[in-house]
C-alpha positions in Angstrom: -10.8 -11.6 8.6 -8.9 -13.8 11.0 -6.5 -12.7 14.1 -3.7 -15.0 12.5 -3.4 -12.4 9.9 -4.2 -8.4 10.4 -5.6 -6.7 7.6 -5.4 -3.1 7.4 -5.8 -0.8 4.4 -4.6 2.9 4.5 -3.7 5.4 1.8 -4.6 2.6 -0.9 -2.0 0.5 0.6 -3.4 -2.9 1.9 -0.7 -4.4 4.4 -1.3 -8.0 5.6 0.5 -9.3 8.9 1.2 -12.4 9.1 0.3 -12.6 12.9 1.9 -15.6 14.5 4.8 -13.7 16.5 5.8 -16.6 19.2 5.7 -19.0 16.3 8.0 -16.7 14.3 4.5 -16.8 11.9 5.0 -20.7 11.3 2.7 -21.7 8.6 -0.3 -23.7 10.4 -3.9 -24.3 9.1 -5.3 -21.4 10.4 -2.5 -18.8 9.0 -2.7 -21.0 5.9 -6.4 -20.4 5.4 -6.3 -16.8 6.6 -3.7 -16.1 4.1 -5.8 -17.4 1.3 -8.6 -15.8 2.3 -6.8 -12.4 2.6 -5.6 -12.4 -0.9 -8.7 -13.9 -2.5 -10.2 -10.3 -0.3 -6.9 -7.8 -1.6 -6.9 -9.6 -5.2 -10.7 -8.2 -5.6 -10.4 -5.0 -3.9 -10.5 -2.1 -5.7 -9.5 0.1 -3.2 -6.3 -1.5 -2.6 -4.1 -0.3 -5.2 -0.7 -2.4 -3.5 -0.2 -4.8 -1.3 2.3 -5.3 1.5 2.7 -8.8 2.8 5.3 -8.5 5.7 5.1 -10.8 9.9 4.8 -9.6 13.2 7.4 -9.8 15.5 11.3 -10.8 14.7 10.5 -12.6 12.3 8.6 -12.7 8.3 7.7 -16.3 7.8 9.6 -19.5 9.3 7.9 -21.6 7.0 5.9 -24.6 7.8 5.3 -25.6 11.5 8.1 -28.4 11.9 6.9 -29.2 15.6 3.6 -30.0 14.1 4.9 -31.7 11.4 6.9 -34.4 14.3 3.9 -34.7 16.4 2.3 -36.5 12.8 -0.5 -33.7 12.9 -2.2 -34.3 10.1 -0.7 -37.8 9.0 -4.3 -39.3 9.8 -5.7 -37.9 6.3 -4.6 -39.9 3.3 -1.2 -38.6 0.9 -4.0 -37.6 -1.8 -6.1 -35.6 0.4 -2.9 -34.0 1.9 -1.5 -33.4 -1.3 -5.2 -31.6 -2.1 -5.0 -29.3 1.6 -1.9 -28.4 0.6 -2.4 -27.5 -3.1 -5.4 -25.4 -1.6 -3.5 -23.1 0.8 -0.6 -22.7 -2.0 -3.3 -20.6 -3.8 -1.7 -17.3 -1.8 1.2 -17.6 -4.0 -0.5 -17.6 -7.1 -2.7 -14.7 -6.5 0.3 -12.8 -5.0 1.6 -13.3 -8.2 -1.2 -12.9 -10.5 -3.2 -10.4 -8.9 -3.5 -7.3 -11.1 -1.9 -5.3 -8.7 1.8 -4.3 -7.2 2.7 -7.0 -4.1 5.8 -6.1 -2.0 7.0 -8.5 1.0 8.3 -6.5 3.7 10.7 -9.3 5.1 11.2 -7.7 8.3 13.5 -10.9 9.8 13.7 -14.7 8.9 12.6 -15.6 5.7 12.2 -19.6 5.2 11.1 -22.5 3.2 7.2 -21.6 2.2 8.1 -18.4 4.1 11.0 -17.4 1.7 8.5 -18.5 -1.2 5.5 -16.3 -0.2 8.3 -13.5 -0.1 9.5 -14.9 -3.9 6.1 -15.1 -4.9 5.8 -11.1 -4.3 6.5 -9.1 -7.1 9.0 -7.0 -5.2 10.9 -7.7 -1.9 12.6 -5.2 0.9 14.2 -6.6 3.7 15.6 -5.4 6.7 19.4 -5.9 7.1 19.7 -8.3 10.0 17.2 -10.5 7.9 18.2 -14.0 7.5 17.2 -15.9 4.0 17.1 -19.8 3.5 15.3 -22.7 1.4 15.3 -24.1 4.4 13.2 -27.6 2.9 16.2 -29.9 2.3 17.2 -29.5 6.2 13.9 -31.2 6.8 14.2 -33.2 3.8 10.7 -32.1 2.1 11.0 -31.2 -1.2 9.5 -27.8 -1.3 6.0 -26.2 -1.8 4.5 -22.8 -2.4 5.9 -21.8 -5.6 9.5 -21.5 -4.3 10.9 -24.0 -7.0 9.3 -21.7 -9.8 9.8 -18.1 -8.7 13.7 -19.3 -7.2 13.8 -20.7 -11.0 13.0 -17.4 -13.1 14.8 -14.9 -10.9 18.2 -16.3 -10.5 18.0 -19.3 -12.8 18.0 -23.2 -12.6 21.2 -23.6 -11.8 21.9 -21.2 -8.5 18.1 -22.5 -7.9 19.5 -26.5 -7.5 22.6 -24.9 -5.0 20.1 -22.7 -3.2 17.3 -25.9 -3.0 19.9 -28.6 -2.6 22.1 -27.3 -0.1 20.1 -24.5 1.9 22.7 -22.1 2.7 21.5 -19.5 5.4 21.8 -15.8 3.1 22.1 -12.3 4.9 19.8 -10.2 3.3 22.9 -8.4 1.3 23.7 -11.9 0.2 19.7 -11.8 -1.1 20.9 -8.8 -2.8 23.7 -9.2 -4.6 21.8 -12.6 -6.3 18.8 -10.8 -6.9 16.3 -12.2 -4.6 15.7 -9.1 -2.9 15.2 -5.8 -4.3 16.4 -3.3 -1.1 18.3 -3.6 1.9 17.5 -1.5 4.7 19.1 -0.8 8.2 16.7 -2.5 10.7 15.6 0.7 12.7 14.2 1.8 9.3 12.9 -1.1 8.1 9.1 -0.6 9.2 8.3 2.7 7.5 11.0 2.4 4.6 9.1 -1.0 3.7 5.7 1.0 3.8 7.3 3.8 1.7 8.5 1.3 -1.0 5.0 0.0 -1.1 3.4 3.4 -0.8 4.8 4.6 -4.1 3.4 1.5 -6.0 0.1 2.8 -4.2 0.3 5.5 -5.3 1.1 4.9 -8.8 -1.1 4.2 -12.1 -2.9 1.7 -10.7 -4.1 0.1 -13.9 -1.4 0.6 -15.8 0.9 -0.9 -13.6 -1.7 -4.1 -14.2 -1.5 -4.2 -17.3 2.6 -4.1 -16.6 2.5 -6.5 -14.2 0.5 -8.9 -16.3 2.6 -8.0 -19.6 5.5 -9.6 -17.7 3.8 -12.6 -16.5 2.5 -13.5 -20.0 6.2 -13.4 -20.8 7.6 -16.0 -18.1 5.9 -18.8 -20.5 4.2 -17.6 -23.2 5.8 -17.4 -27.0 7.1 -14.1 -28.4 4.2 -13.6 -31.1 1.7 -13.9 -28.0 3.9 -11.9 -25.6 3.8 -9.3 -28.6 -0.6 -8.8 -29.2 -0.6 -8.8 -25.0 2.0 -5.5 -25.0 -0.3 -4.2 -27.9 -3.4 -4.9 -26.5 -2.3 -3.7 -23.0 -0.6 -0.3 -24.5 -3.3 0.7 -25.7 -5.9 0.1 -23.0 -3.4 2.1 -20.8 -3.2 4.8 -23.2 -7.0 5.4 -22.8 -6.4 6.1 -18.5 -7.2 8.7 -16.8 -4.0 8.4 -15.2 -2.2 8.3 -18.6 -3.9 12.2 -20.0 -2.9 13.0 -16.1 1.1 11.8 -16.9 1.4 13.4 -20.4 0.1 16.5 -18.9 2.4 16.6 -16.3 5.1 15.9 -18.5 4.2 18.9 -20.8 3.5 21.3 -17.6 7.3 19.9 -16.1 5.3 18.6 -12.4 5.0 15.6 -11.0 1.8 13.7 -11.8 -1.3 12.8 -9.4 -2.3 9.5 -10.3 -6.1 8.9 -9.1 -5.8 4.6 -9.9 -8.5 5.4 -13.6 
């Protein structure tokens, strides 16, 4: 664990902080590293049955660190070996994305460049309402990283994806909404424990189920239909053998709510 990001895990609900407040959590080395780290921990964790990637103070995720990036930190490494630091840290997207659990970004204020695509690569995002949203990379003409161009892509298409990249327009967070990006909008004073609560249900839910779900509709973002097809089967069935699945169909028949145990 690292003090650039704050890991805490309550009620089966692993929130990571993002812990860079009077940087508005700029993306620097350390974060970068802590970040991986942090989901390589919540990927493997059993216990955590969500996770909740959100930043403290004002703001979720600025992006990269732009004063670093004009004082040439960095610049004394080759383009290859810069290229391979990079590719390294961008693993948090991918196991935010592939990780066989629910991840919800709690984007409690601005959301930009590698910011905005740690949020995208989430499989659900809340955000409070005074949230501001942006690409932000063509402003400081870089061409993008984290897994923004490919998330962006798949939820509101290629062609609102080339405005959004080429042109950076600052969103409100009901801008995010109405094209999709984000999946609530809540009024700021609520934001901290209405994000929690949106994550707490997916907690609280059939944890391997919603794996099998979640990796059901990965397998479908590139894979052909014939493939997509013996996955759903596959997957059905192995949920139909949970714990949590005798536990729903009971409920069902008894006309309660089920208690899902995450088996």
């Amino acid at each position: 664990m690292s003090d650039v990001v704050i890991e805490r895990l309550e009620d089966r609900l692993l929130t990571l902080t993002m812990n860079r407040p009077e940087n508005r959590n700029a993306l620097n080395p350390a974060l970068c590293e802590g970040l991986v780290a942090a989901a390589t921990r919540a990927a493997a964790n059993v216990d955590a049955h969500a996770v909740l990637l959100t930043g403290a103070g004002p703001a979720f995720c600025v992006g990269g660190d732009v004063k670093a990036m004009a004082s040439g930190e960095g610049r004394q490494l080759s383009p290859d070996d810069r290229a391979w630091s990079l590719r390294g840290w961008m693993e948090t997207s991918r196991l935010l994305h592939d990780m066989r659990k629910p991840t919800v970004a709690g984007i409690n204020g601005a959301a930009a460049g590698a910011g905005l695509s740690l949020a995208l690569a989430c499989d659900l995002r809340i955000a409070a309402r005074s949230a501001k949203i942006t690409t932000a990379f063509a402003r400081v003409a870089l061409s993008g990283d984290f897994g923004g161009t490919y998330f962006l892509t798949r939820l509101v298409g290629s062609a609102k994806a080339r405005e959004l990249y080429f042109t950076s327009p600052v969103l409100t967070a009901d801008d995010a909404l109405r094209l999709g990006l984000v999946n609530e909008v809540v009024d700021d004073a609520e934001f901290a424990g209405a994000a929690r609560a949106y994550a707490l249900k997916l907690a609280h839910g059939p944890r391997v189920t919603l794996g099998y779900i979640k990796h059901n509709i990965n397998m479908a973002e590139t894979a052909s239909l014939e493939a997509c097809f013996d996955n759903e089967a596959i997957n059905h069935v192995r949920s139909g053998g949970t714990a949590d699945h005798r536990e729903a169909a009971a409920a069902f028949v008894e006309k309660r709510q089920p208690v899902f145990r995450g088996a």
